[in-house]
N, C-alpha and C positions, 0 to 999 in steps of 0.2 A: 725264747725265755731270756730274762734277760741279767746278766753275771750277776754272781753274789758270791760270798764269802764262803768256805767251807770253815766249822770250828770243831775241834776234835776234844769236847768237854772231858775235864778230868770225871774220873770213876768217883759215883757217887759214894756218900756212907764211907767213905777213907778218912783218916784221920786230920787228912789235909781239905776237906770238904765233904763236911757233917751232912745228913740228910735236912737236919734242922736249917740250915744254913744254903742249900744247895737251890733256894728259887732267889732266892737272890745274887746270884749268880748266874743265871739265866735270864735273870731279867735286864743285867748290862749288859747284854748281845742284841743286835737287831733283827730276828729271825724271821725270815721272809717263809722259810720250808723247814723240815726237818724231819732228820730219819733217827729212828731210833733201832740198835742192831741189839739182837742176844742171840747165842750161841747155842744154848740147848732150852732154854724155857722161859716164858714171861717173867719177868721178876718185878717184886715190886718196886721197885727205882723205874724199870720198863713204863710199869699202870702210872705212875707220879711225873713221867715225862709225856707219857702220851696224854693225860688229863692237862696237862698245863698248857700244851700247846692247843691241844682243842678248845680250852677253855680262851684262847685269846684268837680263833677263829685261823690259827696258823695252820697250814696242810700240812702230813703228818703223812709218812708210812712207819711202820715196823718191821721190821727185815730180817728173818731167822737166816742165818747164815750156818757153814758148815751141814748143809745136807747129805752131804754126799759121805760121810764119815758116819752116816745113821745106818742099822742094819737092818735089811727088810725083814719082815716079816714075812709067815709061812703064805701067807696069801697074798703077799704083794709081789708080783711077775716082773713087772719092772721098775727103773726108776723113776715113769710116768709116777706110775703107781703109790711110791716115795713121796713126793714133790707133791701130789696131791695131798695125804694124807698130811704132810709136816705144814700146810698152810693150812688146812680145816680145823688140826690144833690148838694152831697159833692164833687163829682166829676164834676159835671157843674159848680158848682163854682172855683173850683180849674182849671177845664181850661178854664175861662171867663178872669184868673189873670196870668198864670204861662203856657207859653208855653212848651212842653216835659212833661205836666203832664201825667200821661197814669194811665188806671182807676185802673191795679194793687196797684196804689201807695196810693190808698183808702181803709180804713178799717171800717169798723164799728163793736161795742164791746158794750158789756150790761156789767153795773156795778152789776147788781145782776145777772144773770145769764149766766153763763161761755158757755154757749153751744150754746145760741144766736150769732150770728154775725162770725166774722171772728179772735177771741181769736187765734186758732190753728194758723191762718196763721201767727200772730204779732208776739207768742213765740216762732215759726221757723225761721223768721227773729231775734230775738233775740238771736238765739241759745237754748232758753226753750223747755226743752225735759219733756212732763209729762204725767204719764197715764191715771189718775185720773182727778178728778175735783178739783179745790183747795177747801180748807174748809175755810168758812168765814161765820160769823150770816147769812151774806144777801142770801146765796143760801141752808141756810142749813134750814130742813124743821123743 
C-alpha cells in the first residue's frame, strides 16, 4: 500500500468548526482512506463523515473503540461474545443511516488489549505491518 498522510481532523459541531462549515474542510485534504472512530455510539457527525466519504467513492471503515470497558451482559460468556455483539451494533446503526454500508466497513478495537477485536484488520488497512503486540502500560502486565 502505498504511504499517505495520517490527519487527526478537529471535533466536529465545536465552536471552532461548525457542522455547517465542516465539509469544507474536508474537502482541502486529499483522502485516499479514511477511518472514522466513536467511543460508545454512531453519532451523527459519524452518518455525515461516512456519507461523504462514500459519496466521493473513498474506502471508509468505522471503528468503535473502547470495547473492552463495555460490560457484558447476562448471556454474554465471553469477550468473543462482546466483540461480536458491539460490531452487529455498530453496524445496524450504521445501516439504519448510510446506505452501501457493508459490515466489513465495521471494526471494533480494545484500547487495552491489542488482541481483542479486529486491531489486525484496521493496521492492514493502514498499511501497518507488525509482529508483535505494541507495548504500552495498558497491555503490559
Amino acid at each position: 500500500m502505498a504511504p499517505g498522510t495520517i490527519w487527526d481532523l478537529p471535533g466536529c459541531d465545536t465552536p471552532n468548526n461548525p457542522s455547517s462549515t465542516y465539509t469544507a474542510l474536508l474537502a482541502q485534504r486529499p483522502f485516499t482512506r479514511a477511518i472514522i472512530t466513536g467511543a460508545t455510539r454512531l453519532t451523527e457527525t459519524d452518518v455525515g463523515l461516512v456519507k461523504y466519504f462514500a459519496s466521493r467513492g473513498i474506502p471508509w471503515w468505522y471503528v468503535r473503540t473502547k470495547i473492552d470497558v463495555v460490560d457484558n451482559t447476562e448471556d454474554e460468556a465471553s469477550d468473543v461474545a462482546v466483540v461480536e455483539r458491539l460490531r452487529a451494533e455498530s453496524f445496524q446503526a450504521l445501516r439504519t443511516h448510510v446506505s452501501g454500508g457493508e459490515a466489513e466497513h465495521v471494526l471494533v478495537v480494545s484500547s487495552r488489549r491489542w488482541e481483542l477485536g479486529d486491531l489486525a484488520i484496521l493496521c492492514t488497512f493502514c498499511g501497518i505491518v507488525r509482529k508483535e503486540a505494541p507495548r504500552s502500560s495498558c497491555n503490559q502486565q
